[in-house]
N, C-alpha and C positions, 0 to 999 in steps of 0.2 A: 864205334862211330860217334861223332861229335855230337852229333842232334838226334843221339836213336831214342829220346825221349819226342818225339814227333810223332802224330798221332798220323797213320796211313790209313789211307780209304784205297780200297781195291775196287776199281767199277767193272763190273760184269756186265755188257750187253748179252743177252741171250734169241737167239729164234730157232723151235726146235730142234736142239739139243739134248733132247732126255737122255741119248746113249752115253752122251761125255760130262754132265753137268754136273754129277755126282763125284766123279771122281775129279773133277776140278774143283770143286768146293772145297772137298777132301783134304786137297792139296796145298789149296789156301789157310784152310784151318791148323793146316802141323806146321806154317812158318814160324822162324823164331825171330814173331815181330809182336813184341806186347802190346802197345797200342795202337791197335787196328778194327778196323769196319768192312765188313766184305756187300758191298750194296748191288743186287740182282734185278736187272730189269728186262723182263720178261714181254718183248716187242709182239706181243700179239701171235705166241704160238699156238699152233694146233694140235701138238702134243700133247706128251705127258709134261714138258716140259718145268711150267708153272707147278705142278703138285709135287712133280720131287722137290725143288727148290722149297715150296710150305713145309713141309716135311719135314728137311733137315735146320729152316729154321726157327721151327717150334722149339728143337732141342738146343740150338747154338744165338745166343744174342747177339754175338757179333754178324749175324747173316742178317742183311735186310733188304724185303723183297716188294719189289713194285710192278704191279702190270700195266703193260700201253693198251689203250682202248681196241687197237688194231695192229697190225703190222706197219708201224710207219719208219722203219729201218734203222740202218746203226747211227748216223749221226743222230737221230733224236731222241734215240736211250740212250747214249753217251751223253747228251746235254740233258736228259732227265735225271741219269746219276749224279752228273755234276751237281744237280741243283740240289741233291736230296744227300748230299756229303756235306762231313764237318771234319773230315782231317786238314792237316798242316801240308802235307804231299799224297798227290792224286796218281794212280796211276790204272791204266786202262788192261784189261784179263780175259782175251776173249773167250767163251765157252765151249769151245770146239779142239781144246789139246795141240792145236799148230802148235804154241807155245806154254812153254814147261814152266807153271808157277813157281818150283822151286829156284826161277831165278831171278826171283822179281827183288832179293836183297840185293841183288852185284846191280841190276837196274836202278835202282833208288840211292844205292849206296851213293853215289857222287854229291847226291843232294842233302845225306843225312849227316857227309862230312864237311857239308860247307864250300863246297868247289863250283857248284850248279845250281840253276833255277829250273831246269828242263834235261831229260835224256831220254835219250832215241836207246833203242834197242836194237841194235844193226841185225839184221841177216846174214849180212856181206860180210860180215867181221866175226866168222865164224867160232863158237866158242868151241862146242865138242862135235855137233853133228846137226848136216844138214840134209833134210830130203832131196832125193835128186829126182826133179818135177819137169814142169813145164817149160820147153828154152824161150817161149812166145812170150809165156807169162816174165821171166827173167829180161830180157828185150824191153819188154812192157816197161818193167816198175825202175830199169836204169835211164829208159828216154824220160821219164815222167821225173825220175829224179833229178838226172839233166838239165831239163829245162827247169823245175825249181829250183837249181840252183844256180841257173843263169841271171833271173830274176832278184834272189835275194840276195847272194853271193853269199851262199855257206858254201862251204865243200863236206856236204852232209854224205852218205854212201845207200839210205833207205828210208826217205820217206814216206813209204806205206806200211811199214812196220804198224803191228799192234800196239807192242809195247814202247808207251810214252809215258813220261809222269813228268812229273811237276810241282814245283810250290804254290799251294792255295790261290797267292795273289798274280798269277802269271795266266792258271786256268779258267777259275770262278768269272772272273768279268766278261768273260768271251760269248758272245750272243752267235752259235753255232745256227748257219742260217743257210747252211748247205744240203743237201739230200742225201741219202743211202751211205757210201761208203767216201764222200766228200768231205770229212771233217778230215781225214787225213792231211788233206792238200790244204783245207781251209787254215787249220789249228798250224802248220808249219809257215804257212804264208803270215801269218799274221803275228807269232811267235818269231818270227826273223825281222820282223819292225820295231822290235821290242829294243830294251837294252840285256834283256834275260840273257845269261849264262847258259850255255847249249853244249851239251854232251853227246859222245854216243857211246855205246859198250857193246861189245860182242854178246850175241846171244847163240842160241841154237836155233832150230826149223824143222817144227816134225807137220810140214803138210801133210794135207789130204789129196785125193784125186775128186772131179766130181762127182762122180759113180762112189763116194765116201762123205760127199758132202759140202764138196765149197759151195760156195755161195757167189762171193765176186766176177763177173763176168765181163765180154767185150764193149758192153758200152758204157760199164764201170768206167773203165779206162781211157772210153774217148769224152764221156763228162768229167775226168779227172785234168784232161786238156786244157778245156774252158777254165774250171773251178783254180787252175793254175795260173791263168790268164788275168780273168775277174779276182781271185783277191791278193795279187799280186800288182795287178795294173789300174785298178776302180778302185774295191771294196776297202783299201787303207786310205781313201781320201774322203770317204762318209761319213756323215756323223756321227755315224756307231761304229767303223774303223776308227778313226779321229779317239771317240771319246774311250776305247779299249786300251788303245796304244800308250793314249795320256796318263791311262788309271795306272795299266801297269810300272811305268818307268814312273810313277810318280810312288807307288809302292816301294819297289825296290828300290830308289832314294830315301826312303824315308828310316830314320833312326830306327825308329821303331823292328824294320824289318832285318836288322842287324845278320848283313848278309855276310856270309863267311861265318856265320858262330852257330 
Protein backbone atom coordinates (compact mmCIF):
# COMPACT_ATOMS: atom_id res chain seq x y z
CA UNK A 1 0.00 0.00 0.00
CA UNK A 2 1.13 3.55 -0.99
CA UNK A 3 0.73 5.26 2.51
CA UNK A 4 1.03 2.15 4.91
CA UNK A 5 3.44 4.29 6.69
CA UNK A 6 0.24 6.22 8.10
CA UNK A 7 -0.26 6.03 11.56
CA UNK A 8 -4.01 4.38 12.22
CA UNK A 9 -6.05 5.07 15.21
CA UNK A 10 -8.77 2.51 15.74
CA UNK A 11 -11.78 4.20 17.97
CA UNK A 12 -13.48 1.73 20.16
CA UNK A 13 -16.78 3.19 21.57
CA UNK A 14 -17.70 0.81 24.33
CA UNK A 15 -21.11 0.26 26.75
CA UNK A 16 -21.05 -2.99 28.66
CA UNK A 17 -19.45 -5.19 26.54
CA UNK A 18 -17.29 -7.30 28.98
CA UNK A 19 -18.51 -10.60 26.99
CA UNK A 20 -16.88 -9.32 23.57
CA UNK A 21 -14.34 -6.66 24.55
CA UNK A 22 -11.73 -8.94 24.94
CA UNK A 23 -11.70 -10.67 22.06
CA UNK A 24 -12.14 -7.52 20.11
CA UNK A 25 -9.08 -6.03 21.30
CA UNK A 26 -7.47 -9.35 20.58
CA UNK A 27 -8.29 -8.86 17.34
CA UNK A 28 -7.13 -5.56 16.83
CA UNK A 29 -3.97 -6.27 18.33
CA UNK A 30 -2.89 -9.27 15.68
CA UNK A 31 -3.54 -6.77 12.62
CA UNK A 32 -0.75 -6.36 10.29
CA UNK A 33 -0.85 -2.61 10.79
CA UNK A 34 2.58 -1.25 12.35
CA UNK A 35 1.57 2.08 13.23
CA UNK A 36 -1.43 1.93 15.21
CA UNK A 37 -3.35 3.20 18.47
CA UNK A 38 -6.34 1.29 19.56
CA UNK A 39 -8.21 4.12 21.86
CA UNK A 40 -11.25 2.67 24.16
CA UNK A 41 -13.88 4.79 25.55
CA UNK A 42 -15.56 3.30 28.01
CA UNK A 43 -19.43 5.37 28.02
CA UNK A 44 -20.28 4.93 31.55
CA UNK A 45 -20.47 1.10 31.83
CA UNK A 46 -21.88 -0.98 34.71
CA UNK A 47 -19.98 -3.84 34.04
CA UNK A 48 -16.86 -5.46 34.02
CA UNK A 49 -16.38 -3.63 31.06
CA UNK A 50 -13.93 -0.75 32.05
CA UNK A 51 -11.49 -3.40 33.99
CA UNK A 52 -10.99 -5.76 31.35
CA UNK A 53 -10.10 -2.94 29.04
CA UNK A 54 -7.29 -1.64 32.23
CA UNK A 55 -6.19 -4.89 32.21
CA UNK A 56 -5.11 -5.61 28.79
CA UNK A 57 -3.81 -2.27 28.60
CA UNK A 58 -1.37 -2.34 31.43
CA UNK A 59 0.21 -5.07 29.15
CA UNK A 60 -0.19 -3.44 25.46
CA UNK A 61 0.65 0.39 24.92
CA UNK A 62 -0.86 0.58 21.92
CA UNK A 63 -4.39 0.36 24.03
CA UNK A 64 -5.62 3.52 25.31
CA UNK A 65 -8.34 3.88 27.59
CA UNK A 66 -10.70 6.53 28.76
CA UNK A 67 -13.86 6.72 30.75
CA UNK A 68 -17.12 8.93 30.26
CA UNK A 69 -18.33 10.35 33.50
CA UNK A 70 -21.68 8.56 32.66
CA UNK A 71 -23.51 6.94 30.06
CA UNK A 72 -23.71 9.77 27.52
CA UNK A 73 -23.90 7.43 24.35
CA UNK A 74 -22.09 6.57 21.09
CA UNK A 75 -21.85 9.96 19.41
CA UNK A 76 -20.04 11.32 22.37
CA UNK A 77 -17.29 8.62 22.82
CA UNK A 78 -16.75 8.75 19.18
CA UNK A 79 -16.06 12.41 19.39
CA UNK A 80 -14.09 11.83 22.83
CA UNK A 81 -11.99 9.37 20.65
CA UNK A 82 -11.69 11.56 18.17
CA UNK A 83 -10.37 14.26 20.33
CA UNK A 84 -7.88 11.82 22.18
CA UNK A 85 -6.34 10.49 18.63
CA UNK A 86 -3.23 11.31 16.80
CA UNK A 87 -3.24 9.10 13.74
CA UNK A 88 -3.18 10.15 9.96
CA UNK A 89 -6.55 7.72 9.38
CA UNK A 90 -9.34 7.32 11.79
CA UNK A 91 -11.49 4.60 11.75
CA UNK A 92 -14.49 3.66 14.09
CA UNK A 93 -14.54 -0.58 15.79
CA UNK A 94 -17.40 -1.17 17.52
CA UNK A 95 -17.19 -3.41 20.78
CA UNK A 96 -19.89 -5.73 20.24
CA UNK A 97 -18.24 -8.29 17.22
CA UNK A 98 -21.32 -7.27 14.48
CA UNK A 99 -18.25 -6.36 12.78
CA UNK A 100 -14.91 -8.55 12.09
CA UNK A 101 -11.76 -6.44 12.95
CA UNK A 102 -9.79 -8.35 10.73
CA UNK A 103 -11.30 -6.34 8.08
CA UNK A 104 -10.54 -3.19 8.89
CA UNK A 105 -7.21 -3.40 6.28
CA UNK A 106 -9.66 -3.88 2.98
CA UNK A 107 -11.57 -0.75 4.88
CA UNK A 108 -8.66 1.72 5.10
CA UNK A 109 -7.05 0.18 2.27
CA UNK A 110 -8.46 2.87 -0.33
CA UNK A 111 -7.18 5.48 1.83
CA UNK A 112 -3.65 4.11 2.38
CA UNK A 113 -3.47 3.79 -1.47
CA UNK A 114 -4.21 7.25 -2.29
CA UNK A 115 -7.75 6.76 -3.94
CA UNK A 116 -9.92 8.15 -0.71
CA UNK A 117 -10.36 10.59 2.03
CA UNK A 118 -13.31 8.66 3.52
CA UNK A 119 -14.84 4.77 3.25
CA UNK A 120 -18.02 3.39 4.25
CA UNK A 121 -17.93 -0.14 4.89
CA UNK A 122 -21.07 -1.41 3.19
CA UNK A 123 -23.32 -4.16 4.49
CA UNK A 124 -25.07 -4.39 1.31
CA UNK A 125 -22.06 -5.14 -0.61
CA UNK A 126 -21.68 -8.32 1.05
CA UNK A 127 -18.03 -9.60 1.40
CA UNK A 128 -18.30 -13.37 2.86
CA UNK A 129 -21.20 -13.51 5.19
CA UNK A 130 -24.12 -11.85 6.51
CA UNK A 131 -26.47 -12.40 9.36
CA UNK A 132 -29.88 -12.93 8.38
CA UNK A 133 -31.76 -10.41 11.06
CA UNK A 134 -34.28 -8.18 11.27
CA UNK A 135 -36.40 -7.25 7.66
CA UNK A 136 -37.87 -4.06 9.73
CA UNK A 137 -34.56 -3.24 10.74
CA UNK A 138 -33.33 -3.75 6.87
CA UNK A 139 -36.53 -1.37 5.65
CA UNK A 140 -35.23 0.88 8.31
CA UNK A 141 -31.48 1.66 7.49
CA UNK A 142 -32.43 1.50 3.25
CA UNK A 143 -35.36 4.31 3.69
CA UNK A 144 -32.81 6.35 5.99
CA UNK A 145 -30.32 5.75 3.32
CA UNK A 146 -32.74 6.86 0.66
CA UNK A 147 -33.51 9.91 1.89
CA UNK A 148 -29.63 10.70 2.68
CA UNK A 149 -29.04 10.20 -0.45
CA UNK A 150 -31.76 12.32 -1.91
CA UNK A 151 -30.41 15.17 0.03
CA UNK A 152 -26.80 14.81 -0.72
CA UNK A 153 -26.82 13.08 -3.90
CA UNK A 154 -24.38 10.24 -3.21
CA UNK A 155 -25.59 6.94 -4.44
CA UNK A 156 -23.97 5.57 -1.12
CA UNK A 157 -25.80 1.64 -0.26
CA UNK A 158 -25.33 2.04 4.08
CA UNK A 159 -25.14 4.80 5.80
CA UNK A 160 -25.35 3.31 9.23
CA UNK A 161 -22.67 1.11 8.90
CA UNK A 162 -20.01 1.08 11.82
CA UNK A 163 -17.31 0.90 9.85
CA UNK A 164 -16.13 4.52 8.50
CA UNK A 165 -12.64 5.85 8.48
CA UNK A 166 -11.09 8.65 7.39
CA UNK A 167 -8.20 11.04 6.80
CA UNK A 168 -7.32 13.05 10.02
CA UNK A 169 -8.27 16.28 8.25
CA UNK A 170 -11.84 15.34 6.98
CA UNK A 171 -12.69 13.93 10.61
CA UNK A 172 -10.78 15.95 13.51
CA UNK A 173 -12.54 19.28 12.71
CA UNK A 174 -16.12 17.98 12.98
CA UNK A 175 -17.87 19.29 16.30
CA UNK A 176 -20.21 16.03 16.51
CA UNK A 177 -23.21 17.87 18.13
CA UNK A 178 -25.82 15.07 17.63
CA UNK A 179 -26.97 12.34 20.31
CA UNK A 180 -26.81 8.60 20.79
CA UNK A 181 -26.45 6.86 17.63
CA UNK A 182 -26.76 10.37 15.32
CA UNK A 183 -23.17 10.75 14.40
CA UNK A 184 -24.05 8.39 11.76
CA UNK A 185 -26.34 10.55 9.78
CA UNK A 186 -24.56 13.62 11.13
CA UNK A 187 -20.74 12.72 10.07
CA UNK A 188 -22.28 11.41 6.34
CA UNK A 189 -24.29 14.71 5.92
CA UNK A 190 -21.63 16.81 6.50
CA UNK A 191 -18.96 14.69 4.80
CA UNK A 192 -21.06 14.79 1.48
CA UNK A 193 -20.51 19.00 1.69
CA UNK A 194 -17.08 18.38 1.67
CA UNK A 195 -14.91 17.93 -1.59
CA UNK A 196 -13.60 14.52 0.37
CA UNK A 197 -13.22 11.41 -1.77
CA UNK A 198 -15.85 8.87 -0.60
CA UNK A 199 -15.53 5.22 -0.84
CA UNK A 200 -17.35 2.17 -0.08
CA UNK A 201 -16.20 -1.60 0.24
CA UNK A 202 -17.91 -4.63 0.96
CA UNK A 203 -17.70 -5.99 4.32
CA UNK A 204 -19.48 -8.76 6.30
CA UNK A 205 -22.35 -8.62 9.22
CA UNK A 206 -22.18 -10.81 12.13
CA UNK A 207 -25.30 -9.09 14.16
CA UNK A 208 -26.80 -9.76 17.14
CA UNK A 209 -30.40 -10.32 18.28
CA UNK A 210 -31.70 -8.12 21.34
CA UNK A 211 -31.99 -10.84 23.67
CA UNK A 212 -27.76 -10.79 22.58
CA UNK A 213 -27.42 -7.41 23.01
CA UNK A 214 -28.32 -4.63 20.54
CA UNK A 215 -28.68 -1.67 21.57
CA UNK A 216 -30.22 0.57 18.67
CA UNK A 217 -33.67 0.87 18.74
CA UNK A 218 -37.22 2.46 17.14
CA UNK A 219 -36.79 5.82 17.98
CA UNK A 220 -32.99 5.62 17.04
CA UNK A 221 -34.51 5.58 13.73
CA UNK A 222 -37.18 8.04 13.85
CA UNK A 223 -34.43 10.77 15.43
CA UNK A 224 -32.12 9.53 12.48
CA UNK A 225 -35.22 11.23 10.34
CA UNK A 226 -34.89 14.60 11.85
CA UNK A 227 -30.88 14.33 12.28
CA UNK A 228 -31.23 13.63 8.20
CA UNK A 229 -33.20 16.51 7.77
CA UNK A 230 -31.38 19.15 10.29
CA UNK A 231 -27.74 18.50 8.89
CA UNK A 232 -28.55 18.14 5.63
CA UNK A 233 -31.04 21.12 5.29
CA UNK A 234 -29.77 23.76 8.54
CA UNK A 235 -26.81 22.42 10.16
CA UNK A 236 -24.37 23.08 6.81
CA UNK A 237 -25.30 26.87 6.76
CA UNK A 238 -24.05 27.59 10.67
CA UNK A 239 -21.27 28.72 11.60
CA UNK A 240 -19.76 25.64 12.74
CA UNK A 241 -21.26 23.90 9.49
CA UNK A 242 -19.76 26.86 7.50
CA UNK A 243 -16.46 26.80 9.27
CA UNK A 244 -16.17 22.69 9.17
CA UNK A 245 -16.77 22.53 5.46
CA UNK A 246 -14.27 25.53 4.90
CA UNK A 247 -11.47 23.76 7.16
CA UNK A 248 -11.83 20.69 5.34
CA UNK A 249 -11.87 21.61 1.50
CA UNK A 250 -9.29 23.95 2.44
CA UNK A 251 -7.21 20.97 3.88
CA UNK A 252 -7.44 18.78 1.11
CA UNK A 253 -6.44 21.70 -1.17
CA UNK A 254 -3.62 22.42 0.36
CA UNK A 255 0.00 21.11 -0.98
CA UNK A 256 0.69 20.12 1.98
CA UNK A 257 -1.97 17.45 2.15
CA UNK A 258 -0.61 15.77 -1.08
CA UNK A 259 -3.69 13.83 -1.86
CA UNK A 260 -3.25 10.77 -3.95
CA UNK A 261 0.46 10.06 -2.48
Amino acid sequence: MENSSLKVSILVPAFNEEKTIERVLNKLLALPIQDREIIVVDDGSTDATGEVVQRLAAARSEIKFFQQPKNLGKTSAVSRAISESTGDVLIVQDADLEYDPLEIPDVIGPILDGHADVVYGSRFLVKRASRVLYYYHYLANKFLTCLSNILTNRNMSDIETCYKAFRREVIVPIHLCSRGFGMEVEITAMVCKTQARTYEVPISYYGRTYEEGKKIGTWDGVAAIWYILYFNLIHPFTPSGRKYIQTVNSSLASPDYARGK
